[in-house]
C-alpha positions as CSV (number, residue, x, y, z in Angstrom):
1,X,20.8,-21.2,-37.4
2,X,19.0,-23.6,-34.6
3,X,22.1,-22.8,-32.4
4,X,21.5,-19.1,-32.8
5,X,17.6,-19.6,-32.0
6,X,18.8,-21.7,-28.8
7,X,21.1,-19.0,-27.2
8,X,18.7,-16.4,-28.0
9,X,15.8,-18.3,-26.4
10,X,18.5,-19.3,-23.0
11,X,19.2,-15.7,-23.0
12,X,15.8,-14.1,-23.1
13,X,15.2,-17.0,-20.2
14,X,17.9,-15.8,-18.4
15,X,17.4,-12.1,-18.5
16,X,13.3,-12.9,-17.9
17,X,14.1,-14.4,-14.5
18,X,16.9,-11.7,-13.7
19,X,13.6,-8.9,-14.4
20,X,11.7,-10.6,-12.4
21,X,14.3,-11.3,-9.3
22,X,15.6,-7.6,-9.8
23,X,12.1,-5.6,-9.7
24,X,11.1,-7.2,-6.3
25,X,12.2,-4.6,-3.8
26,X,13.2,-5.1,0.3
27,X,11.2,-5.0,2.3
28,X,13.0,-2.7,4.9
29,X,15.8,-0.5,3.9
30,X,18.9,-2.2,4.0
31,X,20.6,0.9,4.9
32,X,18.5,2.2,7.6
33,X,17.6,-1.9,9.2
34,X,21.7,-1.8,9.8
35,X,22.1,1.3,11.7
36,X,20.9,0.0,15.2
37,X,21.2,-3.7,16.5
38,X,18.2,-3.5,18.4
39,X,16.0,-3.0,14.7
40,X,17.9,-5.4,12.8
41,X,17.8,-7.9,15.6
42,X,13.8,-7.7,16.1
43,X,13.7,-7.4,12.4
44,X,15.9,-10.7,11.7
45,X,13.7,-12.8,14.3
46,X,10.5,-12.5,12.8
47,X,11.4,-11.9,9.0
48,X,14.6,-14.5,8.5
49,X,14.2,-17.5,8.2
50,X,17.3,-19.6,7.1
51,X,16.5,-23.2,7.6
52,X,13.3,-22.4,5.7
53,X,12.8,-23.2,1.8
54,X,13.8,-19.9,0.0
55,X,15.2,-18.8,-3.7
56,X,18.5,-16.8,-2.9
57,X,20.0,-13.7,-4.5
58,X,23.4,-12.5,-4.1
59,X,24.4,-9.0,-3.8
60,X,24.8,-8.4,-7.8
61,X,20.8,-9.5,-8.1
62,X,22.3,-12.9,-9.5
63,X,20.0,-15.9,-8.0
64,X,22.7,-18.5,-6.1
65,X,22.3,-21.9,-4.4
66,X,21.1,-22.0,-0.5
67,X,24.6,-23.3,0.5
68,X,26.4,-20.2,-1.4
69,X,24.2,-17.8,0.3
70,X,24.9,-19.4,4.0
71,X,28.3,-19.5,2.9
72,X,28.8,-15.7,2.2
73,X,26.7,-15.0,5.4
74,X,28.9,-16.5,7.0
75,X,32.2,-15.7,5.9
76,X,31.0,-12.5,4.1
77,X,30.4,-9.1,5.0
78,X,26.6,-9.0,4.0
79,X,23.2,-8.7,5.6
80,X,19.8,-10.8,4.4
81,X,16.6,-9.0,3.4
82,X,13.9,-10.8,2.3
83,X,12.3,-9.2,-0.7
84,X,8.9,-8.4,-1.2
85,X,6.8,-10.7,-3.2
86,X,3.4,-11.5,-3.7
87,X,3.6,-15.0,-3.9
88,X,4.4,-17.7,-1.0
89,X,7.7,-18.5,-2.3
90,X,10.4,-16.1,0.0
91,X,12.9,-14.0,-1.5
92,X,16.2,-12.9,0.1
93,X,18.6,-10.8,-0.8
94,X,22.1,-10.3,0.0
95,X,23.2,-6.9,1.0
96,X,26.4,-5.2,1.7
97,X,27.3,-4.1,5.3
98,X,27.7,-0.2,6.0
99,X,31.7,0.3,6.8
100,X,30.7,2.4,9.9
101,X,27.7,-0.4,11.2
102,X,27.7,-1.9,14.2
103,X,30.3,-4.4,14.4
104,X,27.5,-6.9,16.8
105,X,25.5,-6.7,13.7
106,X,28.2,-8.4,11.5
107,X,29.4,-10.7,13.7
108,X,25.9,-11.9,14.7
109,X,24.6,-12.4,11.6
110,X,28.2,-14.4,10.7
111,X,27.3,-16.7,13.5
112,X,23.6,-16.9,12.5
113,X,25.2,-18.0,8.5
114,X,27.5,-20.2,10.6
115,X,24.5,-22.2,12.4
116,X,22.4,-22.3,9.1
117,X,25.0,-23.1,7.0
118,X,26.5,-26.1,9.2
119,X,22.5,-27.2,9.7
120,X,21.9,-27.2,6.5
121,X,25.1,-29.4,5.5
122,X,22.7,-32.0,7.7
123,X,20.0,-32.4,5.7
124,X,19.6,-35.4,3.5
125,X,22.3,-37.6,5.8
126,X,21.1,-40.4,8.2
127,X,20.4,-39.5,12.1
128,X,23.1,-41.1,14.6
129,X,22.4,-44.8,15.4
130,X,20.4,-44.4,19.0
131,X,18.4,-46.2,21.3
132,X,18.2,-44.8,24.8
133,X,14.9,-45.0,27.2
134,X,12.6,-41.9,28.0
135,X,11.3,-41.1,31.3
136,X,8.2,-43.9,31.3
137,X,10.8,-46.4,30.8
138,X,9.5,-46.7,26.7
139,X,12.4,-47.9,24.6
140,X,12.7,-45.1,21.8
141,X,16.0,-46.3,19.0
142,X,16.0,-45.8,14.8
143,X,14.4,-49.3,14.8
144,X,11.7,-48.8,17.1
145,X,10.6,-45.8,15.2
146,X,11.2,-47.1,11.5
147,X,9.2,-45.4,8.8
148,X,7.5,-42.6,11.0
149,X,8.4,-38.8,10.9
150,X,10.1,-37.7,14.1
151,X,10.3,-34.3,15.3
152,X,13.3,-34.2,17.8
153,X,13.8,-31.4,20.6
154,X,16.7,-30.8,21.8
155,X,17.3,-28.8,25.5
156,X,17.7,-28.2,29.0
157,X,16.2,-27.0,31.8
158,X,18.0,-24.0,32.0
159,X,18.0,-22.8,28.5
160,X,15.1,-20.0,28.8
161,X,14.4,-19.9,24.8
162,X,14.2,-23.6,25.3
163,X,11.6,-23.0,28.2
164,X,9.7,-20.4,26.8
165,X,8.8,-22.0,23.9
166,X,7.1,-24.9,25.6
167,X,3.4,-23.8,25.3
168,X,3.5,-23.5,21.3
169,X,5.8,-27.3,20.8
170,X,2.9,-28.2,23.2
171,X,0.2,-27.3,20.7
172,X,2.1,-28.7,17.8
173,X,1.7,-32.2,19.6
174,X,-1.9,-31.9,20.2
175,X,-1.9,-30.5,16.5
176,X,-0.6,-34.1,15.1
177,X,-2.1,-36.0,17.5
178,X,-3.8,-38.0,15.4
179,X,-1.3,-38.7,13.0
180,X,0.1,-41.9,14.1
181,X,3.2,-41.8,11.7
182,X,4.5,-38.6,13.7
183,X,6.7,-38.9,16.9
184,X,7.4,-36.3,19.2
185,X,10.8,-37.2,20.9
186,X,13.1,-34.8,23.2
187,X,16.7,-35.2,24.3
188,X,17.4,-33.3,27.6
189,X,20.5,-32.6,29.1
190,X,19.5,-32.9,32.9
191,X,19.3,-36.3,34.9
192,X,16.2,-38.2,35.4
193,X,15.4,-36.7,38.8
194,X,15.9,-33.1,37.5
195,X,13.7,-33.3,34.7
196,X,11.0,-35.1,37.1
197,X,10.9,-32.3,39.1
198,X,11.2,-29.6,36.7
199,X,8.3,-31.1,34.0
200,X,6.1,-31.8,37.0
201,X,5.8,-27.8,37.0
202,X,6.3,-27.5,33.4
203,X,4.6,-30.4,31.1
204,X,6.4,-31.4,27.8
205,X,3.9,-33.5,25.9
206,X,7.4,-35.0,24.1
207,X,9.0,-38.3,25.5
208,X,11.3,-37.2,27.2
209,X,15.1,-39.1,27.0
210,X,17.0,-38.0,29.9
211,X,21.2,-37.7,30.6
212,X,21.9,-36.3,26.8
213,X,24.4,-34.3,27.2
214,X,27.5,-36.0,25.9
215,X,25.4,-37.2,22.8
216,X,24.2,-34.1,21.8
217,X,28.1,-32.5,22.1
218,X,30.0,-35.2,20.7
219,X,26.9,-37.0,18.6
220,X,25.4,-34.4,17.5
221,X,28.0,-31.8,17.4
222,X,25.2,-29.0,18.9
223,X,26.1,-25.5,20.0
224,X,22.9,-23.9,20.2
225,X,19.7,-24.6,22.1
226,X,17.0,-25.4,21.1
227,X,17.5,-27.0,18.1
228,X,15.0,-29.0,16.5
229,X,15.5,-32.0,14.3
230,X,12.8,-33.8,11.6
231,X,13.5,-36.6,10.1
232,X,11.8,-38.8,7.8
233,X,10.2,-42.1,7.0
234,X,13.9,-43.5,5.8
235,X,15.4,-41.9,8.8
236,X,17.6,-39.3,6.5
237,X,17.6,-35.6,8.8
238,X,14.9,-33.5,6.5
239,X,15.6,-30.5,8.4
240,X,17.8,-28.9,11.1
241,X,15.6,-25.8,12.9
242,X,16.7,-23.4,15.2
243,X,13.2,-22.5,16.9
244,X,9.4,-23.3,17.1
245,X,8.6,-20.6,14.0
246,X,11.0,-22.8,11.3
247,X,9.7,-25.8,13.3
248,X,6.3,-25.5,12.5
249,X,6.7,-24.5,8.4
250,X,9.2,-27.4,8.2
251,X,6.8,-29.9,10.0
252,X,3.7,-28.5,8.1
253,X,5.2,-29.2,4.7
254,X,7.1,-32.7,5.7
255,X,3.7,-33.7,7.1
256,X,2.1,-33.5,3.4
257,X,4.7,-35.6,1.4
């Protein structure tokens, strides 16, 4: 009898949470956001945030781990829409790709699972042993920074998103600036003498470590820029972000704990 009660009371559980995943609806139509890259790609930028916190739901309505849902976006033939919800928690939503779309949409949006899914594999492991010198001449290693947060940029000077998101990493500095337990740390590409030159016209309120190129390919196994890195007090990578909007969610929640 008290098994009987228990798998009616899992299964009324179960089907409650499958009502309440299954009567949010998109918030753009899957169909029509598909039909034209240009939509789904202004669409995707603002709306989709992967490296974010998010519950996710498969393609039968069925809610599924983070790393299953990067997995079949990247391997899959599906497109993310984040449901509508009146709560802060985001919903998305696998959906199946149209047989006559765009084949840039698909294979975008693999690459984009690809990235978020290889990113998110980061999280929770230690960051690479360093301990290099920034511009100033400041020693900056895991040892000198022990048991702060650090928020780690990393770019060149000819990467225009990396560029044109200066002015807002900017304001996140002076936004922190009195937190003493959070670092803002950049690994650039370019030599010493580049980045002089370059940041005398264009201030980065980061140190700045210069000559990282061969660490960031082979250490860090990077293939897109910017990509931004926080890591805890222990040291352990709490996220891996793609751009300033995930950067400043992430930072903003890491900051509290």
């Amino acid at each position: 009898m008290q098994k009987s009660i228990r798998i009616i009371i899992l299964f009324l559980i179960f089907t409650s949470g499958f009502a309440q995943t299954n009567s949010k609806k998109p918030e753009v139509d899957p169909a029509q956001i598909q039909k034209n890259f240009s939509e789904w790609s202004a669409y995707e930028n603002k709306n989709i945030m992967l490296s974010r916190d998010f519950v996710a739901i498969d393609v039968f309505s069925k809610e599924i781990s983070k790393e299953s849902f990067l997995d079949q976006l990247a391997n899959g033939n599906y497109i993310p829409i984040r449901l509508k919800s009146d709560d802060s928690i985001y919903y998305y939503k696998l959906f199946q790709i149209d047989s006559n779309t765009d084949s840039s949409i698909k294979a975008t949006i693999n690459q984009i699972g690809f990235d978020a899914l290889k990113n998110y594999k980061m999280e929770g492991i230690p960051f690479p042993k360093f301990s290099f010198k920034d511009l100033n001449g400041n020693e900056v290693s895991n040892e000198t920074m022990k048991g702060k947060i650090i928020v780690i940029k990393c770019w060149y000077i000819h990467c225009t998103p990396c560029i044109r998101e200066f002015p807002q990493v900017n304001r996140l500095v002076e936004e922190y600036k009195d937190r003493k337990d959070i670092l803002f740390v950049s690994l650039a590409e370019d030599s010493p003498e580049q980045l002089k030159v370059f940041l005398a016209r264009k201030p980065l309120f980061y140190a700045v470590i210069p000559d990282m190129k061969i660490y960031m390919n082979e250490i860090l196994d990077l293939n897109a820029f910017p990509t931004h890195f926080i890591l805890n007090k222990e040291g352990l990578i709490s996220k891996v972000l793609p751009n300033f909007e995930s950067l400043e969610v992430a930072l903003a929640k890491e900051s509290k704990l």
